[in-house]
C-alpha positions in Angstrom: 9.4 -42.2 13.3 11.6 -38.7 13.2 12.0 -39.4 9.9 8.7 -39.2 8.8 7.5 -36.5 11.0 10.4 -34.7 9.0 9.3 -35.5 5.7 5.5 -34.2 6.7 7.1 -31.2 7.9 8.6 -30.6 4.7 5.1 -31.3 2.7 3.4 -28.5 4.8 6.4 -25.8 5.0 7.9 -26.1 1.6 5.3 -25.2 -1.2 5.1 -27.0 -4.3 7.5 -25.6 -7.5 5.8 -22.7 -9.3 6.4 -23.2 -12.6 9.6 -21.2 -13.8 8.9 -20.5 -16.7 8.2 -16.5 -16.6 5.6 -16.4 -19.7 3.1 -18.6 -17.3 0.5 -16.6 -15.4 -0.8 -17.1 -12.3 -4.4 -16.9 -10.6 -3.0 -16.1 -7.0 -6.4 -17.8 -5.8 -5.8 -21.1 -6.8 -2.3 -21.1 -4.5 -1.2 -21.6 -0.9 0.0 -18.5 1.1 3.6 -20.0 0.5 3.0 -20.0 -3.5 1.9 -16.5 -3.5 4.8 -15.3 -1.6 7.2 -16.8 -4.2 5.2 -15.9 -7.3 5.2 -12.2 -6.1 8.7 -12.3 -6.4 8.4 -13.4 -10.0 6.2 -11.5 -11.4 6.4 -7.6 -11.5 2.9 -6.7 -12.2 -0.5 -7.8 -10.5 -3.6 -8.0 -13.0 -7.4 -6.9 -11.6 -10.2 -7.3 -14.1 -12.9 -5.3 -13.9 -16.4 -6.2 -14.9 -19.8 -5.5 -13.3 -21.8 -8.6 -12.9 -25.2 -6.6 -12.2 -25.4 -3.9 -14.3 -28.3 -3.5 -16.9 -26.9 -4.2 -20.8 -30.5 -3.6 -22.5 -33.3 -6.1 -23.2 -31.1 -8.1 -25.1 -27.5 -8.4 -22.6 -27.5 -10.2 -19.6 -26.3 -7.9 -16.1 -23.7 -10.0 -16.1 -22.3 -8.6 -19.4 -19.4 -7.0 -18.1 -18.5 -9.9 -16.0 -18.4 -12.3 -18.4 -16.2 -9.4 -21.3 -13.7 -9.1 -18.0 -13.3 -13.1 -17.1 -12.6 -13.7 -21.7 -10.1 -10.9 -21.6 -8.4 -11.6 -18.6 -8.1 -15.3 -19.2 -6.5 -14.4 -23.3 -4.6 -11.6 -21.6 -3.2 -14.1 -19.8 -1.8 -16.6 -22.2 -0.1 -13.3 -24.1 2.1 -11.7 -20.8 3.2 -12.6 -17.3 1.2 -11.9 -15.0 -0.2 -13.1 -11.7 -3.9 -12.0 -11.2 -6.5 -10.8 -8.4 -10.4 -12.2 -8.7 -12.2 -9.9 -11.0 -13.9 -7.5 -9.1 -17.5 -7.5 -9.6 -18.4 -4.0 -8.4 -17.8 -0.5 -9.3 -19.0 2.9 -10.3 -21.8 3.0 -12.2 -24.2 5.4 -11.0 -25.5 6.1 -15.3 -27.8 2.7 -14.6 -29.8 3.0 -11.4 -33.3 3.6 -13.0 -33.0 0.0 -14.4 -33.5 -2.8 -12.1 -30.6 -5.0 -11.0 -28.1 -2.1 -11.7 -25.8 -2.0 -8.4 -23.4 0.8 -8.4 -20.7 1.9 -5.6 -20.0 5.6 -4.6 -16.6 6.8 -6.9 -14.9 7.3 -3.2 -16.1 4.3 -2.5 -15.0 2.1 -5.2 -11.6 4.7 -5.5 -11.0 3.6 -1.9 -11.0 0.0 -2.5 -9.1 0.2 -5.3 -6.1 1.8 -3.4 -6.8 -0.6 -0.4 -6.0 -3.8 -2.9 -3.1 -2.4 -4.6 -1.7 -1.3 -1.3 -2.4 -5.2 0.4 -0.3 -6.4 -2.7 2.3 -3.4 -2.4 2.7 -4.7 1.1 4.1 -8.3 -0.2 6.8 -6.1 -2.7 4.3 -5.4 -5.6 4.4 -2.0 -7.2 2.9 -2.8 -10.4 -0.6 -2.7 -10.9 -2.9 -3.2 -14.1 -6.3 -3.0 -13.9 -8.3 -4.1 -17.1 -11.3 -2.0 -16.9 -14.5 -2.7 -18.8 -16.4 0.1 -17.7 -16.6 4.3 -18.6 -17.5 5.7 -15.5 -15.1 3.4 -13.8 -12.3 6.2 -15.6 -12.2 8.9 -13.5 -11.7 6.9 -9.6 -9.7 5.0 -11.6 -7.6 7.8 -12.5 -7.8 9.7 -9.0 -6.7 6.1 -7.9 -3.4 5.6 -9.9 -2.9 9.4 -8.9 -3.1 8.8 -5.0 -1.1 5.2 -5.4 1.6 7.2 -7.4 2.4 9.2 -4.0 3.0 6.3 -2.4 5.3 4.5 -5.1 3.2 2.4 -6.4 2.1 2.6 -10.4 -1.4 1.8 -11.4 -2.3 1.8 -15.1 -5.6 0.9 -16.5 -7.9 0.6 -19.9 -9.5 2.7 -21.4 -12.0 1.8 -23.6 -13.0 4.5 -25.3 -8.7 4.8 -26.2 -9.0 1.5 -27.7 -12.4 2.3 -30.3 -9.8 5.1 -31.7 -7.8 2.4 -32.8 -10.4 0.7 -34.8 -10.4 0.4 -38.6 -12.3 3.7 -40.1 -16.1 2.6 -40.6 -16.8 -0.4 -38.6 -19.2 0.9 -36.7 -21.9 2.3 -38.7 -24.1 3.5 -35.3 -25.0 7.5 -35.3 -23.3 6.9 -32.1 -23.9 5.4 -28.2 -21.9 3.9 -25.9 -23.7 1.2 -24.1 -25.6 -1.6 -25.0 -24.5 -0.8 -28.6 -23.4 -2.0 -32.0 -19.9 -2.3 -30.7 -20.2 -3.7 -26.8 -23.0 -6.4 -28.7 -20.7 -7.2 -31.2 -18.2 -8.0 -28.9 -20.4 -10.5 -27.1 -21.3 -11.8 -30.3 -18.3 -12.9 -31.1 -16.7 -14.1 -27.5 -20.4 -15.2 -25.7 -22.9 -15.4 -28.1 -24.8 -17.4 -26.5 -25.6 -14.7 -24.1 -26.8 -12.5 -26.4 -30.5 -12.2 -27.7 -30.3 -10.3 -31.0 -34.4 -10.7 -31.8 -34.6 -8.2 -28.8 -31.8 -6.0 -30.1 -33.1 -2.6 -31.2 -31.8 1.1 -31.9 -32.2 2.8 -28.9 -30.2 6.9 -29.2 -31.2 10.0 -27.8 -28.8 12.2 -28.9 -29.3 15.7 -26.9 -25.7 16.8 -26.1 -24.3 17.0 -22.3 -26.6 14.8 -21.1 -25.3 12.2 -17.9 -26.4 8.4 -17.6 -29.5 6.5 -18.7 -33.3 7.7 -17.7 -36.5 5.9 -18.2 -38.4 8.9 -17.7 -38.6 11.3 -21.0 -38.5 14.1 -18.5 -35.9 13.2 -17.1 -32.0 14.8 -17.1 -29.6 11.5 -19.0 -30.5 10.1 -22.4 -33.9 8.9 -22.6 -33.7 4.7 -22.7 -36.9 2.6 -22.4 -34.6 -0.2 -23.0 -31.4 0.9 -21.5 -29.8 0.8 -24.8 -27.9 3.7 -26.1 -26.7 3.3 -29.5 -27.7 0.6 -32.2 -27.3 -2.8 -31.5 -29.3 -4.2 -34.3 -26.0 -3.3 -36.3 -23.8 -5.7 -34.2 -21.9 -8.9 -36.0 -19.6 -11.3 -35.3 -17.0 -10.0 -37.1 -17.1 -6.6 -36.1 -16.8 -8.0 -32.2 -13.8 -9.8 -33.6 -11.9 -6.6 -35.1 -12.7 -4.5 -31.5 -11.9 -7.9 -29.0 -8.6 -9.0 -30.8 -7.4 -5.0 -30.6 -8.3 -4.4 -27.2 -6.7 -7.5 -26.3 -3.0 -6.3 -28.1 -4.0 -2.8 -26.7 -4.0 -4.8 -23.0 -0.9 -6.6 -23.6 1.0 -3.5 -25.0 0.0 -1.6 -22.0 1.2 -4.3 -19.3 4.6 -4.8 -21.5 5.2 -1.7 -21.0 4.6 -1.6 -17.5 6.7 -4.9 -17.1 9.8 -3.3 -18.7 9.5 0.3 -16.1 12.2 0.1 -14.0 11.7 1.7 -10.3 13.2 5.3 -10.1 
């Protein structure tokens, strides 16, 4: 009888072997309290994707675009570098989006704040590192004012930028007279890693290009870009195998980034 109780004891303290090898990431949701305190140890930096699930992409994008971009990257991401990883976090700062139906955004102290607050629950368990693989643009400055106010406290947050990565595209591939949203280059992308969420017969070239203008408006009086369709660029442009060029080098772009956060050493 002692014997067994002991044995039971031993199935509920002791969690089940993590797998040792280092190159194997972790989704800290799928384990017990006891696995995440080992695999913490492990691993030295904590992955958050980023990607709105209701934000308006156009007529021809679901609101879940960014969501679904966020959940393809993180789960190559992981196959490329150690890492354990955080739920993606489906909310941020996008107030450029508000005119069009189904667009949630946070306030940028509000999504700044929670930001901090989950990097410093993790930095609570020994985590320092902190990579958060953004998929927005307006996410960048809370993001940065973030990593700023974590850095005070010891902790180092880095995160994408997506506009960085189009600088490192091939001269030429995108042919648009320019945009950012909704565009040749964000459709091409789904093209090529959902396209079954994408409805190119309702694609269409959607730019106002008046300088220093801020977000999206449906009203032609109004102070952002003029968008009927929320678009701004040309999506009608978008293939498959530009989406391939821009996924594959964000993805190295992401790995590079978190190597180099791997190797810092605390000073």
């Amino acid at each position: 009888m002692k014997t067994s109780i002991i044995f039971i004891l031993v199935l509920v303290l002791v969690p089940p072997a993590l797998p040792q090898d280092k190159t194997s990431s972790v989704n800290l949701e799928d384990l017990t309290w006891l696995e995440a305190e080992e695999a913490l140890k492990r691993f030295e930096v904590v992955l958050i994707a980023l990607g709105a699930r209701t934000k308006e992409h156009g007529l021809h994008l679901r609101l879940k675009n960014d969501y679904i971009m966020a959940e393809y990257l993180r789960q190559r991401v992981m196959k490329e570098v150690p890492v354990v990883v955080l739920p993606t976090l489906q909310y941020g700062y996008y107030p450029a989006f508000l005119e069009y139906p189904g667009s949630v955004s946070l306030r940028a102290e509000t999504f700044k704040k929670v930001i901090v607050d989950i990097c410093q629950s993790m930095n609570g368990y020994g985590v320092w590192k902190f990579y958060i693989l953004n998929t927005g643009v307006s996410t960048l400055r809370p993001l940065k004012e973030a990593s700023e106010e974590l850095s005070k406290k010891g902790m180092v947050m880095k995160y994408l930028n997506i506009l960085e990565v189009d600088k490192k595209l091939p001269p030429g591939l995108l042919q648009q007279e320019g945009g950012t949203h909704a565009d040749e280059g964000e459709t091409s992308m789904m093209l090529y890693l959902a396209p079954e969420t994408v409805d190119m017969s309702s694609a269409v070239k959607d730019f106002d290009s008046r300088p220093h203008r801020r977000g999206l408006t449906r009203d032609p009086e109004g102070q952002g870009h003029y968008s009927p369709t929320g678009i701004w660029g040309d999506p009608t442009l978008a293939t498959r195998e530009k989406g391939k060029i821009i996924v594959e080098t964000a993805i190295r772009e992401i790995v590079k980034q978190i190597k180099e956060l791997n190797a810092l050493e605390l000073e």
